[in-house]
N, C-alpha and C positions, 0 to 999 in steps of 0.2 A: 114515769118510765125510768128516771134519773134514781128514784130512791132503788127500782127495784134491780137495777144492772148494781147498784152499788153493794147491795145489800147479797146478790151471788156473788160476786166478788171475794166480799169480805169472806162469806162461809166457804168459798173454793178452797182460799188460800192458805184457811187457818188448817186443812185439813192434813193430817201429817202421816206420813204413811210408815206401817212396821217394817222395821229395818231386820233384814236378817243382819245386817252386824249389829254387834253388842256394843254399843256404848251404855259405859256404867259410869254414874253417876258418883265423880269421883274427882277431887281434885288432884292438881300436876305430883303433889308431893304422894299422896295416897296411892296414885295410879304406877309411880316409880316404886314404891313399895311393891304392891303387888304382883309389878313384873319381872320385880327381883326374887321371887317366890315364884313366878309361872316361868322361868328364863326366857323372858319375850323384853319388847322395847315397848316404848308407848307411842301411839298414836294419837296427835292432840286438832280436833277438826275448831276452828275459831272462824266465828259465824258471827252476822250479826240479826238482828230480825226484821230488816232490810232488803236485806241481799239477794236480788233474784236467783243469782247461780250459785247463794250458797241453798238456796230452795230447791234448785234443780239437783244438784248432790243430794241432798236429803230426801228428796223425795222420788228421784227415778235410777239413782246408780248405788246409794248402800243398803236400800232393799233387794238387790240382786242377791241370788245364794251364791254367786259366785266370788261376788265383791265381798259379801258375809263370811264365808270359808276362808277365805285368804288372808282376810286380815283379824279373824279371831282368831286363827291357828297363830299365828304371828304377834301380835299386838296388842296391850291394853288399851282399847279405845277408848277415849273418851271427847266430850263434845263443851267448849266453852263458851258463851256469848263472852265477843271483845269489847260489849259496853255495860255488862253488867258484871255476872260473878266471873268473870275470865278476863274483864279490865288489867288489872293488876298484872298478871302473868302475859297478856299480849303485849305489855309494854318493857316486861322483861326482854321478851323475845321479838323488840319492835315489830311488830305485826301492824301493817297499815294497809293490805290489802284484804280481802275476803270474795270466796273464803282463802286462807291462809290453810297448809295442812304438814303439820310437823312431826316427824320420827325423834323421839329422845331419847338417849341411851338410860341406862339407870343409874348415871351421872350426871343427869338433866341438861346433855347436849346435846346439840341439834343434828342428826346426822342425816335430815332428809326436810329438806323446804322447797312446797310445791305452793303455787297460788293459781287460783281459777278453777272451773269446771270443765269438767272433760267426759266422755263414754268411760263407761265401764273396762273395758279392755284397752283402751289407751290409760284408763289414771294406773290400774292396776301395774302395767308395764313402766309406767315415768315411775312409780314409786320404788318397783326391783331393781330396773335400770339405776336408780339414786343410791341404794345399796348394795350394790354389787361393782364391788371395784373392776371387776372383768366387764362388765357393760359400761365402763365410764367411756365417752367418744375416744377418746385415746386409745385405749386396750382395746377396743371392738376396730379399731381401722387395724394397729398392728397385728390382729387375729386373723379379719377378711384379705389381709395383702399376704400373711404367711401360708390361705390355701386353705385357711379351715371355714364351710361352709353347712355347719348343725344349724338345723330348723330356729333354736333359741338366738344364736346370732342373728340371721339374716334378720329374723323377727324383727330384733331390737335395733339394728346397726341402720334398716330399713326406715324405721321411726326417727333415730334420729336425726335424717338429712329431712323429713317431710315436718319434723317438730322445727326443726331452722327456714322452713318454707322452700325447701332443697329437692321441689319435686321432681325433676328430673334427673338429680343423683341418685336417690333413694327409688324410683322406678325403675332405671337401670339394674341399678341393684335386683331390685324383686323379678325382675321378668326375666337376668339372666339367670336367677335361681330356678326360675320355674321352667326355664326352657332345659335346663339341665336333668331336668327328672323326669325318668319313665311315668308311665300313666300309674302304674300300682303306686309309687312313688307319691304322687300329687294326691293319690286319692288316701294315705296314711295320716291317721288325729293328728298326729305331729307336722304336716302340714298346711293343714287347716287354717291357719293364719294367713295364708297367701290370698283363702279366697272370705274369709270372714270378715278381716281387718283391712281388706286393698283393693276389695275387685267392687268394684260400684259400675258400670257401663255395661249394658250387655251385648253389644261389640266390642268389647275388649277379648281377646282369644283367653283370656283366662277364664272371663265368667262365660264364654260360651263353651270351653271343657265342663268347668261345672255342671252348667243346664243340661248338657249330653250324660253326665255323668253320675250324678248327685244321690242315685239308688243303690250306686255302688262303693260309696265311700265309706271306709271304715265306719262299724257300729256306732263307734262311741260320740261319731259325730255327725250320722247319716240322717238323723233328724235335725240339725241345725243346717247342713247344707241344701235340705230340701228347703226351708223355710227361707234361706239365702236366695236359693234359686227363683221362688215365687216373689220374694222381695226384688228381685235383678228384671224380672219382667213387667210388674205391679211399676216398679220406677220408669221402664219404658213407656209405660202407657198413661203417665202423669204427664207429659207435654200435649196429647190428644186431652185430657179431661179437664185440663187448665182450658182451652181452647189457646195454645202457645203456637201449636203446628198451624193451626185456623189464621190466628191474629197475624203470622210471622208469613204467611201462605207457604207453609211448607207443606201441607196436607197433602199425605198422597195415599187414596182408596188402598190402590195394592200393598202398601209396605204396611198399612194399620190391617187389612184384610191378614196379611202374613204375620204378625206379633199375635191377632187374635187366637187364631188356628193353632198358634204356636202353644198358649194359655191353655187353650182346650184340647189340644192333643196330649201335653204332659196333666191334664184333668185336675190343674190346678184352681179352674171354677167350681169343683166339687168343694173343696177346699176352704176359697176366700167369696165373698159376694160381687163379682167381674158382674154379671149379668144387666144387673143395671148402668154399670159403666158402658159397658159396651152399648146398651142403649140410647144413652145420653150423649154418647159420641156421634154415631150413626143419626142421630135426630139432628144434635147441630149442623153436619155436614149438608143438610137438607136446607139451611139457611132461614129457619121459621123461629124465631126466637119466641114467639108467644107460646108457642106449640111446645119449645124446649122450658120455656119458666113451666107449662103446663106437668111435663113430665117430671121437671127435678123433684117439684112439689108431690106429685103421686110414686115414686122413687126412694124418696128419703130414707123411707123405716128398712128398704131393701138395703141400703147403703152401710157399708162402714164409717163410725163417725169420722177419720180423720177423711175420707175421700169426700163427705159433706161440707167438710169445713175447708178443704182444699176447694171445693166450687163455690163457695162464698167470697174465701179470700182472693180467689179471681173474678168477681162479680162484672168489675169493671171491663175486662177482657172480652168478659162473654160479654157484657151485654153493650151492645154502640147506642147506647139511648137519647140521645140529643134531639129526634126526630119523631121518637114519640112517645111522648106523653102520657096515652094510655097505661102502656107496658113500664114505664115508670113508676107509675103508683101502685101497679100491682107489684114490681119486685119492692118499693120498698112494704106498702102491707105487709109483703110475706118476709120480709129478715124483720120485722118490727114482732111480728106473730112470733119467729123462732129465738129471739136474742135471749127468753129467761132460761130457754134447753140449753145454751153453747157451752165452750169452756171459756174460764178470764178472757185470755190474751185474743180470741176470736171474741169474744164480746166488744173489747176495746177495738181491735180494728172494726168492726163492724159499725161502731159509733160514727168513727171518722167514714167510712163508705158512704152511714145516711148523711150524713153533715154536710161531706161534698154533693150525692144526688139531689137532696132538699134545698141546697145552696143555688143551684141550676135550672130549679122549676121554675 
């Protein structure tokens, strides 16, 4: 079993995914050339092959076409290992963290040092905000006190109380902006950051404007809100599928009865696979846990993988096993049966799950 979790492992990780940005294979002196010909700056990512988050960079935010568009229009990319061919040059530019990610003019100065992984629309933002001397925290307070209040300030001026961990400066900020706007207003592309980039609760009166509203938001952005919207209720319903509302006794029939209805009225189960969640809900509240291992197992293929691996990584929650035995041995059977399907980081927790319930028998 040990060879074969190791052996996915290995083959998950190696696996690298195409980047819509363009990094070319180019060193710092090469790539300064050529931005001097494209009049762009360089973009220098310093990795090492190590580095989980410089893995998560690579592998879920510069295959975006978003992140690909911005910074090819803009920058010669290119990608170093800081223990191999890009040693040399990270020691130029002391680099001791990763990943490290540097703007160089085409005077090989530095005019942008970010380190760490971030989302796609946060890195993209820390990176303009870096070069853009009107987005420095400075110029962005003197802007919002002189009365000026465009979509691209609030955006960024928003960020930077919540990047200093300043969250109830920076929501101040966003919510008196959004109380300021007529409904056509809120629902314009150029607002769209209010509920993309901020609105996570769906009791917050912003993301319940959205839910109301999401069909009618500008074109250009009226399929990312609907998909927002279904993310804003899907997140609702992860403390019922965790068994969190159960384990915490917060459970209450009517309010999950009302969230469901709520799913199936905007026919967002047409959509996403809800159907088994909801049955898996409805079965635990029944308090039969054999009957619920019964169901997860004949569910599964109905399932989205992350909501499968959401009810694993809560295994312990759902399941009070101390008392029997039986139902023991059948759940670990059954994650022993699934551990060659998962991804890494749920395979490793999963390790430690059997370790602890094996530990107990």
């Amino acid at each position: 079993m040990k060879n074969i979790i190791l052996s996915i492992l290995l083959s998950v990780l190696t696996i690298t995914a195409v980047a819509q940005t363009n990094f070319r294979h180019l060193t710092i002196d090469e790539a300064v050339e050529q931005a001097k010909k494209e009049n762009k700056m360089v973009f220098v990512d310093f990795y090492t092959d190590w580095c989980g988050p410089c893995r998560t960079m690579a592998n879920t935010v510069f295959p975006q076409k978003k992140v690909g568009d911005y910074f090819n229009a803009n920058f010669v990319c290119i990608k170093l290992n800081a223990e191999k061919e890009g040693k040399d040059a990270a020691k130029t530019y002391n680099v001791k963290a990763y990943p490290t990610f540097l703007v160089l003019d085409t005077e090989k100065k530095v005019k942008m040092d970010i380190k760490g992984s971030m989302g796609a629309d946060d890195f993209i933002a820390k990176v303009k905000s870096q070069l853009n001397p009107e987005l420095s925290p400075e110029r962005m307070k003197e802007r919002y006190e002189s009365g000026e209040r465009t979509p691209d300030l609030i955006n960024n001026y928003v960020y930077s109380f919540l990047e200093k961990r300043n969250e109830e400066a920076g929501f101040k900020i966003l919510n008196d902006y959004f109380n300021s706007l007529t409904d056509a207003q809120r629902m314009l592309a150029e607002n769209y950051f209010i509920f993309g980039r901020y609105t996570f609760d769906l009791a917050d009166p912003k993301a319940q404007f959205l839910v109301n509203h999401y069909n009618e938001f500008d074109a250009s952005v009226r399929q990312e809100a609907t998909a927002r919207a279904q993310r804003l209720y899907h997140g609702a319903l992860v403390p019922y599928l965790s068994g969190y509302m159960f384990s915490e006794k917060k459970y209450d029939a009517k309010a999950y009865e009302e969230l469901k209805n709520a799913i199936i009225a905007h026919g967002f189960d047409k959509t996403y696979p809800y159907a088994p969640l909801f049955a898996l809900i409805e079965c635990y509240a029944k308090g039969d846990y054999s009957q619920y291992l019964d169901l997860l197992i004949a569910q599964r293929e109905q399932m989205d993988e992350k909501d499968f691996d959401l009810l694993l990584l809560n295994l312990n929650r759902l399941f009070p096993l101390s008392s029997d035995d039986a139902l023991k041995e059948r759940l670990i059977k059954y994650v022993r049966s699934v551990l060659p399907e998962l991804r890494p980081n749920t395979i490793v927790l999963m390790g430690r799950f059997l370790g602890s319930v094996e530990v107990s028998k």
